[in-house]
C-alpha positions in Angstrom: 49.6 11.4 7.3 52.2 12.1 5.0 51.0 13.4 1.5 53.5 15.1 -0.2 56.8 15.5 -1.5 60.0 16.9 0.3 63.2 18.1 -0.8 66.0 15.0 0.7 69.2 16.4 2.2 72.2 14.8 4.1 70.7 12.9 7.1 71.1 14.9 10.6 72.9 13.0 13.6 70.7 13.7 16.1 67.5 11.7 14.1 69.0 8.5 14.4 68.2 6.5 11.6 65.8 9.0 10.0 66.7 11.0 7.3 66.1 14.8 8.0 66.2 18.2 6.3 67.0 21.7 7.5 63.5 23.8 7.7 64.3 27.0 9.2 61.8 29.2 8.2 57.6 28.7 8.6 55.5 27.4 6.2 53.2 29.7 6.5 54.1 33.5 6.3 58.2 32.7 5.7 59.4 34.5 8.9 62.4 33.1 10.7 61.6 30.4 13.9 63.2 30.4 17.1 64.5 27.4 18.4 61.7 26.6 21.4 62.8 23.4 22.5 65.1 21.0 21.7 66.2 17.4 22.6 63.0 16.2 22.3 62.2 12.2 22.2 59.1 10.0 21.4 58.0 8.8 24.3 54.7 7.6 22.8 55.9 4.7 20.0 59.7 4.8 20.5 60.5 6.5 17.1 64.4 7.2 17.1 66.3 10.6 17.0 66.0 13.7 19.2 64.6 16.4 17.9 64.3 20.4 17.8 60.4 22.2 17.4 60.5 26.1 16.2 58.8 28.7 16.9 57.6 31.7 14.5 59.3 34.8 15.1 56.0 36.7 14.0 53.3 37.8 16.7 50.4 37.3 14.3 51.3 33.6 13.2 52.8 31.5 16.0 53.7 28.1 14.0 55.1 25.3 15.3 57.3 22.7 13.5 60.3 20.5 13.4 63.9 21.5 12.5 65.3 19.8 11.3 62.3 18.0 9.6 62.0 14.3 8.4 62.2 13.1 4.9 59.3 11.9 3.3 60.6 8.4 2.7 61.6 8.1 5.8 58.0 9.2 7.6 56.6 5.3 7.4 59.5 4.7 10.4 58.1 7.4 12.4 54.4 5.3 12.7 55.9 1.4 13.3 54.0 1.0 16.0 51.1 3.3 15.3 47.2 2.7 16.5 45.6 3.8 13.5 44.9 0.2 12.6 42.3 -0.1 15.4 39.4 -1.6 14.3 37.0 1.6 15.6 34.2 1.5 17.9 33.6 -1.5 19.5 31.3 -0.7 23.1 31.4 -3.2 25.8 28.1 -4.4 27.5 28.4 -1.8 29.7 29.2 1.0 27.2 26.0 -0.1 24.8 23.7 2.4 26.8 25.6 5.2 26.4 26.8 4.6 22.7 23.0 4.5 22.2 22.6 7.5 23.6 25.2 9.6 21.7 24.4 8.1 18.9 20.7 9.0 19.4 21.8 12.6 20.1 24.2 12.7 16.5 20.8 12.0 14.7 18.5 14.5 16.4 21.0 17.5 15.8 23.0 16.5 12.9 21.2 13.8 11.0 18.7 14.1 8.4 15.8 17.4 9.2 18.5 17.6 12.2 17.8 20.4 15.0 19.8 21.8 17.2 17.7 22.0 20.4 19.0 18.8 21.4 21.6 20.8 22.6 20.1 22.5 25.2 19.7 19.3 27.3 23.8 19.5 27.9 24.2 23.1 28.6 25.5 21.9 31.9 28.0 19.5 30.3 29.6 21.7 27.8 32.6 19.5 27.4 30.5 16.6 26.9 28.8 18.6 24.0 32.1 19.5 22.5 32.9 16.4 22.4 29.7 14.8 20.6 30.3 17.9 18.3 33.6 17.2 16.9 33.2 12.8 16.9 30.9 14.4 13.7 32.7 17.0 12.5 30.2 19.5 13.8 28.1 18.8 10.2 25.5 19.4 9.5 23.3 17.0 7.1 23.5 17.3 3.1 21.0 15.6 1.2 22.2 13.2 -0.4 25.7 14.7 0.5 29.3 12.9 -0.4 32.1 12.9 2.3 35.9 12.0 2.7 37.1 11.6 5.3 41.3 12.0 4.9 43.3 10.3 7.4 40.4 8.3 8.4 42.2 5.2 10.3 40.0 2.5 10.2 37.4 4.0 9.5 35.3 5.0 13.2 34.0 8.6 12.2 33.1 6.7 8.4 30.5 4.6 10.4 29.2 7.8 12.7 29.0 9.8 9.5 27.1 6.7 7.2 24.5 6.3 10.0 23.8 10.2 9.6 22.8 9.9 6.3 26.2 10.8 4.3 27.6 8.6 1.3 31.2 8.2 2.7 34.4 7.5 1.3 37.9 7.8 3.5 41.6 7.7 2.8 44.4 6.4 5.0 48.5 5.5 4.6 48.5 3.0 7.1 47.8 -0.5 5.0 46.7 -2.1 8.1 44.4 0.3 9.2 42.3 0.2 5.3 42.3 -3.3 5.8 40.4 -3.0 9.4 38.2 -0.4 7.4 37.5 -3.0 4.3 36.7 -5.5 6.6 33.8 -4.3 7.7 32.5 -3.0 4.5 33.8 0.6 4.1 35.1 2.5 1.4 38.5 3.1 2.2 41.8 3.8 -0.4 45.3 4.0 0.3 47.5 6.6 -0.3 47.7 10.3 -0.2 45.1 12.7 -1.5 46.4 14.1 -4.5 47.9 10.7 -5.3 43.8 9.4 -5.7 43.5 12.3 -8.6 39.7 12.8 -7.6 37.7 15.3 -10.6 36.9 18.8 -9.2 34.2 19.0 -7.6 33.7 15.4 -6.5 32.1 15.6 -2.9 29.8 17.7 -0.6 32.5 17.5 2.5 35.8 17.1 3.2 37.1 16.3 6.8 40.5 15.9 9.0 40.6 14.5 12.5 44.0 15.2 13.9 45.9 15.1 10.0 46.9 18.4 9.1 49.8 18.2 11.7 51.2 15.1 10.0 51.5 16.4 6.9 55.3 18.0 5.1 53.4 20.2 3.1 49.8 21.4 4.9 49.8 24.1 2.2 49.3 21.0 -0.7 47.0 19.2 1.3 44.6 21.9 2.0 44.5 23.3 -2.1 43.4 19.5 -2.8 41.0 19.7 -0.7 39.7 23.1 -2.2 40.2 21.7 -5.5 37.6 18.5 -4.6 34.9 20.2 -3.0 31.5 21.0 -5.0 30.5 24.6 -4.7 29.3 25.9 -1.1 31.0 22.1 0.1 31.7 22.1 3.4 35.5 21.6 5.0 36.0 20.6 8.6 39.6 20.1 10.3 40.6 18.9 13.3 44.1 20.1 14.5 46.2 20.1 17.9 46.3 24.0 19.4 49.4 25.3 19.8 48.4 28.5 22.0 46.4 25.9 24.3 46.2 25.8 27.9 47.5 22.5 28.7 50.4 23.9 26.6 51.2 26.3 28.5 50.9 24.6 31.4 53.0 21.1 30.6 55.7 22.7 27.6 57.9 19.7 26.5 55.1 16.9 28.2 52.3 18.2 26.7 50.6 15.6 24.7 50.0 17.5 22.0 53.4 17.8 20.4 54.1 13.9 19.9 57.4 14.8 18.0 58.7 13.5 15.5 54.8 12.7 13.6 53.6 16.2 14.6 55.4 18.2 12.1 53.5 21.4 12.0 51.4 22.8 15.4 49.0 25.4 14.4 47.6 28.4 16.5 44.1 29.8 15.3 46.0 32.9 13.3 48.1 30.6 12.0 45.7 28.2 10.3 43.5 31.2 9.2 46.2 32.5 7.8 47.2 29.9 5.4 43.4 28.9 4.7 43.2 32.6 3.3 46.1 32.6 1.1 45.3 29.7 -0.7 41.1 31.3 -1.6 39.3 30.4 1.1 37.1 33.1 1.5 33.9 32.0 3.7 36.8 30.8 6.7 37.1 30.3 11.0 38.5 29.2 13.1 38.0 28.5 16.9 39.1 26.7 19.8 37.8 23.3 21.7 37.7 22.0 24.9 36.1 18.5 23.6 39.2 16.4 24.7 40.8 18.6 27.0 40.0 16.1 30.0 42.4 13.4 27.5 45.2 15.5 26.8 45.5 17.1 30.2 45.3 13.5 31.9 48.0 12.4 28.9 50.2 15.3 29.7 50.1 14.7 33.2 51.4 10.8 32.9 54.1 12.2 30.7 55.7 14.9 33.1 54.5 12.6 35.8 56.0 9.4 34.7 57.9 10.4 31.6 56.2 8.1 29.3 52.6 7.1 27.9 50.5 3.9 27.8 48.8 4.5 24.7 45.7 2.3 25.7 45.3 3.3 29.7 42.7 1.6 32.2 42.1 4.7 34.2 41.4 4.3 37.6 38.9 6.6 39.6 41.3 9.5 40.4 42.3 9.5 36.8 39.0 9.8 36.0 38.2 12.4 38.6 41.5 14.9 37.5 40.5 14.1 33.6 37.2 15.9 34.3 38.8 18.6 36.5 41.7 19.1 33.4 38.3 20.0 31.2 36.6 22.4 33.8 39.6 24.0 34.1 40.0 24.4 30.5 36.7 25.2 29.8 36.7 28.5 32.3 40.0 29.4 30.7 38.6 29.5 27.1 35.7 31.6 28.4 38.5 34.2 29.7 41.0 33.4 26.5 39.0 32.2 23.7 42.3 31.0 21.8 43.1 28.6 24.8 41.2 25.3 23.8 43.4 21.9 23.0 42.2 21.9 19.5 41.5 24.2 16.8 38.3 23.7 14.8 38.7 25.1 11.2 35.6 25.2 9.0 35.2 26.7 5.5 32.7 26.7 2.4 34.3 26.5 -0.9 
């Protein structure tokens, strides 16, 4: 989700048709990258170009990130073909039962006078409960409480979080997906944060599902988010793991680089790092396993078949090595707690 401004240069041969510029040092502590692999190609949406992801030379960061990097103006080429523009939950006849369920579980632990014994009942499932946990943001209820949701697609986690009790607001780029969001009566605006020019102060919770990698200038995007938040207001982000398993495991298939849209690919330090430097005080940061069985299925096709069918009728074995992708990822974070497939990052203002 692109909201800011980048510096244009001459475009580079190897992005096709997409303007680039040179970006040889990381955005967060300055240090040098090594080049960690190169010639890589969308094999998601079919953007053009090949291109090169970095590495940060320093231990105690570890960013990833493009380089050379695309323009701004030229980041609407990247998302053509795009899903944001889904129209959000919609559960088949056979899916009603358990949407009814979750959704009966997001109001006894995070609605309203929420508790968290419901919890207990999944101790077995841990995965499962990861992933009930992050469809909400892990967040807890706010009387009365305001939320924006940035990046929010059409709008899916605006419903989950209206039912719970918040008074919710979300942002999006993608035109077609706001209109999906409008449709069914949500308060969605187009653009990028700082373009909407909110007063300080203006809401209980900010969130991020799978944005801050998206974005030229995460540093911007983050201060904004500061800026907006009412006093002890809660911020939630949802970003791909860069020290994950499936990482290690898959390099160039894993699913969670998706160049050219993923522009930066945090590690926990990483993300703490920058979150500190710009005055967030009351700050963490951990690692999830909640769609581990996803990514490790997604990164499989990829090195398997060296492509991706974005929308995928799995087939009982799929299924079966999904699930096994998620045990196995779940004992490794209990060995290496930096290991999850996503980085949680929560802060109070």
């Amino acid at each position: 989700m692109p909201t800011c401004d980048a510096e244009l240069s001459v475009p580079a041969d190897s992005a096709g048709s997409v303007r680039t510029h040179s970006e040889p040092r990381c955005h967060v502590c300055d240090s040098v990258g090594d080049i960690l692999y190169s010639g890589l190609r969308d094999r998601l949406f079919g953007a053009p170009g090949e291109w090169t992801l970095r590495r940060c030379q320093n231990a105690g960061c570890g960013l990833l990130w493009l380089d050379p990097m695309p323009v701004v103006e030229d980041l609407p080429k990247l998302y053509q073909t795009y899903y944001t523009h889904s129209t959000g939950d919609q559960p088949t006849l056979t899916g009603s039962v358990r949407e009814a369920m979750k959704r009966a579980y997001w109001r006894a632990t995070y609605g309203p006078n929420g508790s968290r014994l419901p919890a207990m009942l999944l101790t077995l499932a841990p995965g499962f409960r990861a992933q009930l946990a992050l469809q909400v943001f892990d967040l807890q209820h706010v009387e009365g409480g305001r939320l924006l949701d940035v990046g929010c697609g059409s709008g899916a986690a605006l419903e989950r979080m209206a039912r719970l009790g918040w008074e919710c607001e979300g942002i999006d780029f993608d035109e077609k997906a706001v209109d999906a969001g409008r449709a069914r009566g949500l308060t969605i605006q187009v653009g990028s944060l700082e373009h909407q020019r909110y007063p300080d102060q203006s809401f209980d919770a900010v969130v991020m599902n799978h944005v801050l990698e998206h974005v030229p200038d995460p540093r911007l995007l983050i201060r904004e988010c500061y800026r907006i938040l009412k006093p002890e207001g809660q911020f939630v982000c949802i970003t791909p793991n860069a020290a994950s398993w499936c990482h290690s495991l898959f390099g160039t298939d894993w699913r969670g680089l998706e160049p050219p849209r993923h522009l930066h690919i945090f590690t926990q330090s990483s993300a703490l790092r920058l979150m500190r430097e710009i005055g967030w005080d009351n700050v963490e940061a951990r690692s999830s396993i909640a769609n581990s069985h996803g990514i490790g299925l997604a990164s499989w096709n990829l090195k398997r078949y060296s492509r991706l069918d974005m929308l995928p009728k799995r087939n009982v074995w799929q299924s079966i090595l999904a699930r096994l992708f998620q045990i196995s990822a779940s004992l490794r974070l209990s060995i290496i707690s930096t290991t999850g497939e996503e980085i949680l990052l929560r802060a109070k203002r």
